[in-house]
C-alpha positions in Angstrom: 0.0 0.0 0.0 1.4 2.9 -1.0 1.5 6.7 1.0 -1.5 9.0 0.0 -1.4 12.1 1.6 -5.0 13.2 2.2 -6.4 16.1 4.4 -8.5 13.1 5.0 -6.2 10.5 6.0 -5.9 9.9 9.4 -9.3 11.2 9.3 -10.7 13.8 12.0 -14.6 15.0 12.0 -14.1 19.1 11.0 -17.0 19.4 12.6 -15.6 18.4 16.2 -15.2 21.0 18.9 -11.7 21.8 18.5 -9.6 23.0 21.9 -6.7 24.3 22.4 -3.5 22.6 21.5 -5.4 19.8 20.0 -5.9 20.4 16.7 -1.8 21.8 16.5 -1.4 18.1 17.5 -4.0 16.5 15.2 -2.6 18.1 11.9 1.1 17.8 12.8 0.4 14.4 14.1 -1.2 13.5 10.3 1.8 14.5 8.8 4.3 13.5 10.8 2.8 9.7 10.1 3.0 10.3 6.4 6.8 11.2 7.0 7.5 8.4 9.2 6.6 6.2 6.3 8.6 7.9 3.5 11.4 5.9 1.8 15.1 7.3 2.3 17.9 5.7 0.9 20.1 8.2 3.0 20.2 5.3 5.9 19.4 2.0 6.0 18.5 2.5 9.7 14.9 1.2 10.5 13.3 2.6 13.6 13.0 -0.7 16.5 10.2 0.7 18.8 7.0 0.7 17.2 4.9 3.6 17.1 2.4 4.6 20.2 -1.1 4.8 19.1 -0.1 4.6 14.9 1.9 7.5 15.6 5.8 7.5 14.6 8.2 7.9 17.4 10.8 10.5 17.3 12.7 9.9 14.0 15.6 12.1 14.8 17.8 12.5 11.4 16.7 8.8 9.4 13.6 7.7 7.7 11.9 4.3 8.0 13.0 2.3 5.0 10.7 0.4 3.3 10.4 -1.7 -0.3 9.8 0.6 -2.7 6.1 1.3 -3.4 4.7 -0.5 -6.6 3.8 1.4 -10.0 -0.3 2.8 -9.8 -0.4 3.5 -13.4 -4.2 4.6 -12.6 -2.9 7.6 -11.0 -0.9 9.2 -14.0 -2.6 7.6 -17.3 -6.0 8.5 -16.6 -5.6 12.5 -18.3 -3.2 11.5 -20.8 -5.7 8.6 -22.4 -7.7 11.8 -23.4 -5.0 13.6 -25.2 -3.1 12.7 -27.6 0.2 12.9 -25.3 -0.2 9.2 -24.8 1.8 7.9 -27.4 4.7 10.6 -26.4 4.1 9.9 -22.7 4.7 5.8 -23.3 8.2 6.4 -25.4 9.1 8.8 -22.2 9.0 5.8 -19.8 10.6 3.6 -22.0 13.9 5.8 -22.0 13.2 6.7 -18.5 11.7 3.2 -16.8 12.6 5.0 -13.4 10.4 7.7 -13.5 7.3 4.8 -12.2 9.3 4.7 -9.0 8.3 7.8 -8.1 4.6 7.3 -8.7 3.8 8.3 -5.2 4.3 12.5 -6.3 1.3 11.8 -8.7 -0.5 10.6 -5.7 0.2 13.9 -3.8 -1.0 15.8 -6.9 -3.7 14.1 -7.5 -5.0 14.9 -3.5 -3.1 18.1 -3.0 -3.1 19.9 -6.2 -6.1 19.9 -7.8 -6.7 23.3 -8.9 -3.8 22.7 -11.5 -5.7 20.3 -13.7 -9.2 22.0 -13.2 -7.7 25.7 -14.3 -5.5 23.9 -17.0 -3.0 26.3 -15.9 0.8 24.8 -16.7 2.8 25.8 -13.7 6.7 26.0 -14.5 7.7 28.5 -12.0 9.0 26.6 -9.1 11.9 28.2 -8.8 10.1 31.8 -8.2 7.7 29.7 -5.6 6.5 26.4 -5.1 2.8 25.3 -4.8 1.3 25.1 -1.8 -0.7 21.7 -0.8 -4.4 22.1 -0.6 -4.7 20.0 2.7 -1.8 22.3 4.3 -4.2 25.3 4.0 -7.1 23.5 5.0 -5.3 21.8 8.2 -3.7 25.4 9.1 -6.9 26.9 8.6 -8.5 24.6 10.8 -6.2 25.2 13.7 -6.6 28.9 13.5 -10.4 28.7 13.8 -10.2 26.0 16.5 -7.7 27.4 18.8 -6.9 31.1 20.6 -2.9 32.6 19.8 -1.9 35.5 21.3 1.8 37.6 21.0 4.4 35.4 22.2 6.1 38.3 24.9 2.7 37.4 26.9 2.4 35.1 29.3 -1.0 34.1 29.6 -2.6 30.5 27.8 -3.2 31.8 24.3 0.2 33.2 24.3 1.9 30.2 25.9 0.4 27.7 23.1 1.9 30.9 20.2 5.3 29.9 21.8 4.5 26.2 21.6 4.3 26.4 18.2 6.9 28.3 17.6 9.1 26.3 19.5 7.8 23.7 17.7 8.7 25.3 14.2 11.9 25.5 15.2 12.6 22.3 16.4 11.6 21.2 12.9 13.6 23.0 11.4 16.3 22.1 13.1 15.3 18.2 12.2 14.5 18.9 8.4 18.4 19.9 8.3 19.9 17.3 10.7 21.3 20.2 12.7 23.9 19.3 15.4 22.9 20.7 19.2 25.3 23.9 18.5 22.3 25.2 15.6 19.7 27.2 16.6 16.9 28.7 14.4 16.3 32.6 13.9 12.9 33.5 12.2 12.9 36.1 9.8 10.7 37.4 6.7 12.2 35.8 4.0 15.8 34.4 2.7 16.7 37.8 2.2 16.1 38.8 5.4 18.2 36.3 6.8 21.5 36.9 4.5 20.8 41.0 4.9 21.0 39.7 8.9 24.0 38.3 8.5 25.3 40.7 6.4 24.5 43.9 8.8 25.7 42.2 12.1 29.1 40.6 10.4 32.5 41.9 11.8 33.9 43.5 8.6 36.8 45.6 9.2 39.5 47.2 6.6 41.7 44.5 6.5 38.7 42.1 6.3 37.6 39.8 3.1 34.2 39.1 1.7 34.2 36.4 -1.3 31.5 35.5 -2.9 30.3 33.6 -6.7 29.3 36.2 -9.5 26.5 33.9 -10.1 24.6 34.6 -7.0 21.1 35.7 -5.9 21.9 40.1 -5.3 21.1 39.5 -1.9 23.9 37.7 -1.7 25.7 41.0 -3.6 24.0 43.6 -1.3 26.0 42.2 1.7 29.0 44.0 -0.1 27.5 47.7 0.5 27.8 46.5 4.1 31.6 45.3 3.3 32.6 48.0 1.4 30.9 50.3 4.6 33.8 49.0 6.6 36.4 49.4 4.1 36.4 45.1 3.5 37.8 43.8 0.5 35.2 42.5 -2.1 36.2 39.5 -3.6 34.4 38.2 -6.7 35.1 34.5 -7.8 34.0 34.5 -11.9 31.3 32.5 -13.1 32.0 30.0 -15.8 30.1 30.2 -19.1 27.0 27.9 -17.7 27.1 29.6 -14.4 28.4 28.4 -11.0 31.6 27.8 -9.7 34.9 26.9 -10.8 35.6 24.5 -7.8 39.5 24.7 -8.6 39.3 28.5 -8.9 37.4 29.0 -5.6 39.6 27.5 -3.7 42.8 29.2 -5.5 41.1 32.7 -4.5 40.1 31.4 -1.0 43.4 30.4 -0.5 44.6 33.7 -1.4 42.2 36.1 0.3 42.7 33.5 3.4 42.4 35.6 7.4 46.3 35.6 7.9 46.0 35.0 11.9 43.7 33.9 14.5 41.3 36.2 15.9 42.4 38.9 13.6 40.1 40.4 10.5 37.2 38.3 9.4 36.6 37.3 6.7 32.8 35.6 5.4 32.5 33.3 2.0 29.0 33.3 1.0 28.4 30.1 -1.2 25.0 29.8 -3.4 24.3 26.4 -3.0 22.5 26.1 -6.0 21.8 28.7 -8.8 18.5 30.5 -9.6 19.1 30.9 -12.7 21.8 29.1 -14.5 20.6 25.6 -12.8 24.6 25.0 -11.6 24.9 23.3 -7.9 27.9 24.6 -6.3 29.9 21.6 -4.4 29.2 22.3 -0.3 32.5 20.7 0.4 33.4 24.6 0.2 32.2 25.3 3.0 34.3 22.7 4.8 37.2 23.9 2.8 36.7 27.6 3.6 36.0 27.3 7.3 39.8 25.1 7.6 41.1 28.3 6.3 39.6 30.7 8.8 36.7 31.8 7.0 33.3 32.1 8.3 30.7 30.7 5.8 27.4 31.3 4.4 25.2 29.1 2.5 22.6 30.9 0.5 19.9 27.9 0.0 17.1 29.4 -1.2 17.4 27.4 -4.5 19.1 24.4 -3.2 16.6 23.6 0.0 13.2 23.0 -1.9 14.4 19.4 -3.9 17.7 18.9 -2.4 18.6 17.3 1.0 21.0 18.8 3.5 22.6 17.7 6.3 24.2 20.4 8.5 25.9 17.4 10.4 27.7 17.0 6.8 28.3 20.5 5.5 28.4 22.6 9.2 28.2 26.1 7.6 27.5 29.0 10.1 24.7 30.5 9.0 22.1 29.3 5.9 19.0 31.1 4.8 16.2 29.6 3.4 12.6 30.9 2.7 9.7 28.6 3.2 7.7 29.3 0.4 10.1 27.9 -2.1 9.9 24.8 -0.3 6.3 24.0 0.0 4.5 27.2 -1.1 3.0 28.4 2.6 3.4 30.3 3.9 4.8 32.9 2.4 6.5 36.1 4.0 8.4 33.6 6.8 11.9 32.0 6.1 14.9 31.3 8.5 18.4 32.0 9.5 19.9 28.1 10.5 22.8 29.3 12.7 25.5 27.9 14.9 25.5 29.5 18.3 29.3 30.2 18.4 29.0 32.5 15.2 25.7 34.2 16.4 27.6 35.7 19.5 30.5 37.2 17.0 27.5 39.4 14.9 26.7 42.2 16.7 23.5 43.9 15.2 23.5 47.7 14.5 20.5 48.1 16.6 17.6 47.0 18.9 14.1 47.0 18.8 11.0 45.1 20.6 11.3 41.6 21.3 15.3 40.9 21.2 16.4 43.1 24.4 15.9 42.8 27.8 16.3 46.2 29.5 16.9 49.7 27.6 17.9 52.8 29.4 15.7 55.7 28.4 17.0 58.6 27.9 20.6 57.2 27.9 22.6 54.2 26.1 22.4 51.1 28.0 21.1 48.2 26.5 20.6 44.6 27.8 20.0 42.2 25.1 17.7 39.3 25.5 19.0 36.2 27.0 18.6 33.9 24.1 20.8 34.0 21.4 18.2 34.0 18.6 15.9 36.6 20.5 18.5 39.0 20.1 18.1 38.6 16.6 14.5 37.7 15.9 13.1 41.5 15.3 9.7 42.2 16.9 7.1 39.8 17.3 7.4 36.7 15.1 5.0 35.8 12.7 3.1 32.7 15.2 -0.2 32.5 13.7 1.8 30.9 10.5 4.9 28.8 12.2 2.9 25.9 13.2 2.1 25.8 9.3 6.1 25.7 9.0 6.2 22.7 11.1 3.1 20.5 8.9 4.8 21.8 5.6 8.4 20.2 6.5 6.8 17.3 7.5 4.8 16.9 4.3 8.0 17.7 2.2 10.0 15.2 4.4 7.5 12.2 3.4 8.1 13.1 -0.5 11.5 14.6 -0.4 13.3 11.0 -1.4 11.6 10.7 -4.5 11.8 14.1 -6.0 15.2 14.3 -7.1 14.8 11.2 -9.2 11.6 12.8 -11.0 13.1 16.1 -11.5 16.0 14.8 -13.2 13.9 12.7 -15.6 11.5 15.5 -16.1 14.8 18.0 -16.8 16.5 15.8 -19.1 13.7 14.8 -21.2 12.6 18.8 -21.1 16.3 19.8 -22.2 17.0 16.7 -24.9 13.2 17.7 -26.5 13.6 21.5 -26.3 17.0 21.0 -28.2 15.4 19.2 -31.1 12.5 21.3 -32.3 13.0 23.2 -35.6 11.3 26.0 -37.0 9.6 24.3 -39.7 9.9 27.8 -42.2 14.0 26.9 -42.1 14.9 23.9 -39.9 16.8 26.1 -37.6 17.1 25.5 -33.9 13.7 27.6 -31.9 15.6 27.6 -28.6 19.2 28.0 -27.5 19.6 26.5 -23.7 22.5 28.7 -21.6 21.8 26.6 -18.5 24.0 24.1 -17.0 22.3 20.5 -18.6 22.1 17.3 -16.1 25.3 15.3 -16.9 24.7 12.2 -14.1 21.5 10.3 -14.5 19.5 8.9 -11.6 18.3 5.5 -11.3 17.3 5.4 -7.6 15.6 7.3 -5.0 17.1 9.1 -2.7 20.0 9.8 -5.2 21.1 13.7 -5.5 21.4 15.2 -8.9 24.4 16.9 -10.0 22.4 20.2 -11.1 18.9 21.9 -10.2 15.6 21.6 -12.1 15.7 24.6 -14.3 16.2 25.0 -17.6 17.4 28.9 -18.9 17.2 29.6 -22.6 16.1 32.0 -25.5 14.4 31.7 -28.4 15.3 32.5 -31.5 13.8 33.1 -35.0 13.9 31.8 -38.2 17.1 33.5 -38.9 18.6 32.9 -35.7 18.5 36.0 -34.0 16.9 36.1 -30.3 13.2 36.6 -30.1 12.1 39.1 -27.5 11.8 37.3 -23.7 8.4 39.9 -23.1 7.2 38.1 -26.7 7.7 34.9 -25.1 6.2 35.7 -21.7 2.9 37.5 -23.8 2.5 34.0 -25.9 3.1 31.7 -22.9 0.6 33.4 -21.1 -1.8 33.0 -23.7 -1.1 29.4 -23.9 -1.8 29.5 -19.7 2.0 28.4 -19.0 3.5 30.5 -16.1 7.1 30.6 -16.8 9.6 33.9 -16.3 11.8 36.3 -18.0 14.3 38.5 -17.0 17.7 38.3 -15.2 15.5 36.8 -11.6 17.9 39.0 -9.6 21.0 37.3 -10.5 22.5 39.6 -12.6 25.8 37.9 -12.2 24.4 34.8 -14.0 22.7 36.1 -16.2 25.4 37.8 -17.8 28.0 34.8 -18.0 25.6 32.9 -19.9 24.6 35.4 -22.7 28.1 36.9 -23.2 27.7 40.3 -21.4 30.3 40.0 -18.6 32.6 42.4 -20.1 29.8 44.9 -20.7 29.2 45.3 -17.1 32.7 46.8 -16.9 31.0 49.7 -18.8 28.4 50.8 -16.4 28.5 53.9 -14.6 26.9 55.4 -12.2 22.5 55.8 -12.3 22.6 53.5 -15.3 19.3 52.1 -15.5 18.4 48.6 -17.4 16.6 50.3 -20.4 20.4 51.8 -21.0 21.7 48.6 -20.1 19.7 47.2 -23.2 20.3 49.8 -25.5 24.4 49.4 -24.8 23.7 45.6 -26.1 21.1 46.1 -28.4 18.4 43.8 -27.1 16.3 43.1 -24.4 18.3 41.4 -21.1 17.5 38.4 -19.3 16.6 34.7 -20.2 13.6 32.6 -20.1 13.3 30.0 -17.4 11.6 27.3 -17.0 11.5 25.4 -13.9 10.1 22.0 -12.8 9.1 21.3 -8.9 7.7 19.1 -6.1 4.3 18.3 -8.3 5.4 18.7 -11.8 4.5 15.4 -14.2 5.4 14.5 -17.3 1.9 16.4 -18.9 3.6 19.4 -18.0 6.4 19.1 -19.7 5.0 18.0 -22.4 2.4 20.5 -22.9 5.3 23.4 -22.7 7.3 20.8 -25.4 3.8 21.4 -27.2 4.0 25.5 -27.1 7.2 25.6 -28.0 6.8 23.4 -31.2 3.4 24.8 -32.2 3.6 28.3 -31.0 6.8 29.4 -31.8 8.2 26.7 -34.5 5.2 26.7 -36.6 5.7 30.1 -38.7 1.7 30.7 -39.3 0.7 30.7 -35.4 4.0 32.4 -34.3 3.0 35.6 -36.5 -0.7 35.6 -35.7 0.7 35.7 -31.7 3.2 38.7 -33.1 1.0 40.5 -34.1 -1.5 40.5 -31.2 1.5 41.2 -28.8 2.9 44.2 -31.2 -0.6 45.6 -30.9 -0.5 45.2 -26.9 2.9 46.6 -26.8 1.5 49.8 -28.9 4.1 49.3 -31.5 2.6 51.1 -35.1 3.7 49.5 -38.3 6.7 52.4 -38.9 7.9 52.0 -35.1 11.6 51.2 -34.7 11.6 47.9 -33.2 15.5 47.1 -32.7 14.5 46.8 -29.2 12.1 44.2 -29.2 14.1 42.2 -31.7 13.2 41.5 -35.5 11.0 37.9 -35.6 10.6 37.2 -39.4 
């Protein structure tokens, strides 16, 4: 029997009286049994003690390991028999036979997801945010109505069960990442609020070194203005032509730009663990390498966290950010700062406010901070009507996390080897030209980690070759319901290793703006990306396969499209349309 995760399943009456605490216990409880019974090849361990009442015991850092589950072919055939993606769908699992082992995410769609398939909307945005499960919402929703939560400085009931589940967020956390006792958790809006936390509080001092990869999210690259503030050295380590890291090269400059003596200037490397953009996973053995030098370390995992597992027992960085959202979709506005407790007390933030100090003089200068480490960094009142939804979602993602690596790298290839075949049928040439990092090692087995992310970045081009505009792209994916994106998705750095620009940045000056930026290359910026997550199926894939080849290949319904997004745009017949690029 295999795992289907259900709002439904263990079942609870929604009409029951609901006190407090209980329903916080019933939903977590539902999920935690659906993650007790996920398959893990990351240990062979099997738990002895059988579970109280149907319940898991604690798991600590190792799944239960079971056989895996057998191939429901009900589950995923059932909308393809009525489109004719049938055919394409069967010679997909004959090159990629593995892809049935990880039947169990159809499952999850089929009970979780099902607004995609009654919109017909083709979601390929996981990257910019992931989906949120329908039973999450309904299960958070639930405890909200059923229960009283009041601010967490209190210290009456309702706030006492606020801190419970906060406390119970972050002991979740902590789990979800196998964190060693010395880890704590700091709460903050978003992954960017956690890096800018870092950032701000960070020792930098003149003689001090901040390195970081060109190919990097700019909140990653805003820690500099805080670097360059203290007269820090900014060290930049160059993307390579796919984006990421050189891993040779990394080390050569870390070895170079090294702290030259204990407890003298800092210096922080900021790794991205895997790119936004150019779909390039940087190697965390890095991080071990740049902390034996002295370093402090960051881990930006943002893009790495949501289909990758990590085990702070493996790659102890000081500090990694993540935002929630990109993991499992809600809630959104909360993410985290995963933080050893030895590099906490060497940040000193530039200021206070409510909730992290203990006594302030008034007027005068004194300050006591609060007592707990991460209270002195955890800005006013945390968001605990949502952190209990924090704690379900991790679950949830914990009971499917083993098998979405091996579908996202089926998925990716399959997109990446199609996409690279499809001719415009006016000429024969080539409709797309992929700048992202393609999947070299194949999975075979869950639990296996892939070698690169689940995005594919790319422009189009015409008939003639020449790059179609990204906004064209956007206009006739939209009218085709695919949500994809354009642009440079706030990796600038990336972006402009994989189209050729780097040198061009040297010519920037001062209040350039990106419409000059464009006009000093001649065409519009960014890349189209397409990127695959915890519920995308081979029907999505295939229908964006579909767009491409009938949308933009086929030279009759590519110029109707043109023509209705010229006419949006406002461009007249005579207009000068260098900008926008030349389709025919």
């Amino acid at each position: 029997m295999g795992i289907c995760h259900s709002a439904h399943e263990p079942s609870f009456n929604d009409s029951e009286p609901l006190s407090p605490r209980v329903v916080g216990r019933k939903h977590s409880l539902i999920l935690s049994h659906l993650a007790s019974t996920a398959i893990s090849a990351h240990s062979q361990e099997t738990i002895v003690d059988p579970p109280e009442k149907g319940f898991p015991v604690e798991r600590k850092d190792h799944y239960i390991s079971l056989p895996p589950p057998l191939f429901d072919e009900r589950l995923v055939t059932a909308d393809l028999v009525q489109s004719d993606s049938s055919t394409a769908y069967k010679s997909f699992l004959q090159q990629y036979p593995e892809y049935k082992l990880t039947w169990l995410l159809d499952s999850l769609r089929k009970s979780d997801f099902t607004r995609l398939d009654k919109s017909g909307e083709i979601y390929v945005d996981y990257m910019g945010g992931a989906l949120y499960p329908e039973s999450l919402v309904r299960m958070h929703s639930a405890f909200l109505q059923g229960n009283i939560l009041g601010n967490t400085h209190s210290v009456n009931s309702s706030s006492q069960l606020s801190a419970d589940c906060v406390r119970e967020a972050r002991e979740s956390v902590l789990a979800f990442f196998r964190a060693p006792p010395e880890y704590t958790v700091i709460f903050t809006a978003n992954a960017t609020a956690a890096m800018k936390l870092v950032g701000e509080s960070f020792p930098f001092t003149k003689s001090g070194t901040y390195v970081l990869g060109a190919d990097s999210h700019n909140s990653l690259h805003g820690i500099r203005e805080f670097a360059h503030k203290a007269d820090a050295h900014v060290v930049y380590v160059e993307s390579t032509a796919q984006g990421g890291l050189n891993e040779s090269c990394t080390k050569s400059i870390l070895m170079t730009h090294r702290p030259r003596s204990k407890g003298g200037a800092k210096a922080l490397f900021a790794l991205t663990g895997s790119s936004n953009v150019s779909n390039s996973k940087n190697p965390l053995s890095l991080i071990n390498y740049a902390a034996s030098l002295g370093y402090s370390t960051l881990l930006d995992a943002a893009a790495l966290a949501p289909y990758s597992t990590i085990s702070l027992w493996e790659t102890p960085v000081d500090a990694m950010a993540v935002s929630f959202y990109k993991m499992f979709g809600f809630p959104t506005g909360v993410g985290a700062l995963v933080v050893k407790k030895s590099f906490l007390s060497q940040l000193k933030r530039p200021w206070f406010s409510g909730g992290n100090v203990d006594v302030v003089q008034v007027p005068g200068r004194l300050v006591t901070r609060a007592h707990e480490l991460h209270e002195q960094f955890e800005d006013g009142t945390v968001n605990y009507a949502l952190l209990s939804a924090v704690t379900d979602g991790l679950r949830l993602l914990s009971a499917y996390m083993p098998f979405l690596p091996l579908r996202l790298s089926c998925l990716t290839r399959y997109l990446v080897f199609s996409l690279l075949k499809i001719r415009h049928d006016s000429t024969g040439r080539p409709v797309v030209r992929i700048l992202s990092r393609r999947p070299n090692a194949r999975l075979k087995a869950i639990g296996e980690q892939a070698d690169t992310a689940s995005t594919v970045s790319l422009i189009f081009l015409s008939p003639s070759g020449e790059m179609l505009p990204n906004s064209f792209i956007e206009y006739a994916a939209t009218t085709s319901k695919i949500s994809l994106r354009t642009g440079c998705m706030c990796n600038p750095g990336g972006v402009a290793a994989m189209l050729g620009f780097t040198n061009d940045m040297k010519k920037l000056y001062e209040g350039v703006t990106l419409k000059d930026f464009e006009r000093l290359v001649g065409r519009e910026l960014g890349v189209v990306r397409i990127s695959l997550g915890l519920v995308s199926n081979f029907l999505d894939v295939w229908q964006v396969l579909r767009f491409v080849e009938d949308i933009i290949g086929c030279q009759e319904r590519r110029e109707d499209v043109w023509k209705q997004w010229k006419k949006q745009k406002g461009f007249t017949e005579g207009a000068d349309t260098r900008q926008v690029g030349q389709a025919f």
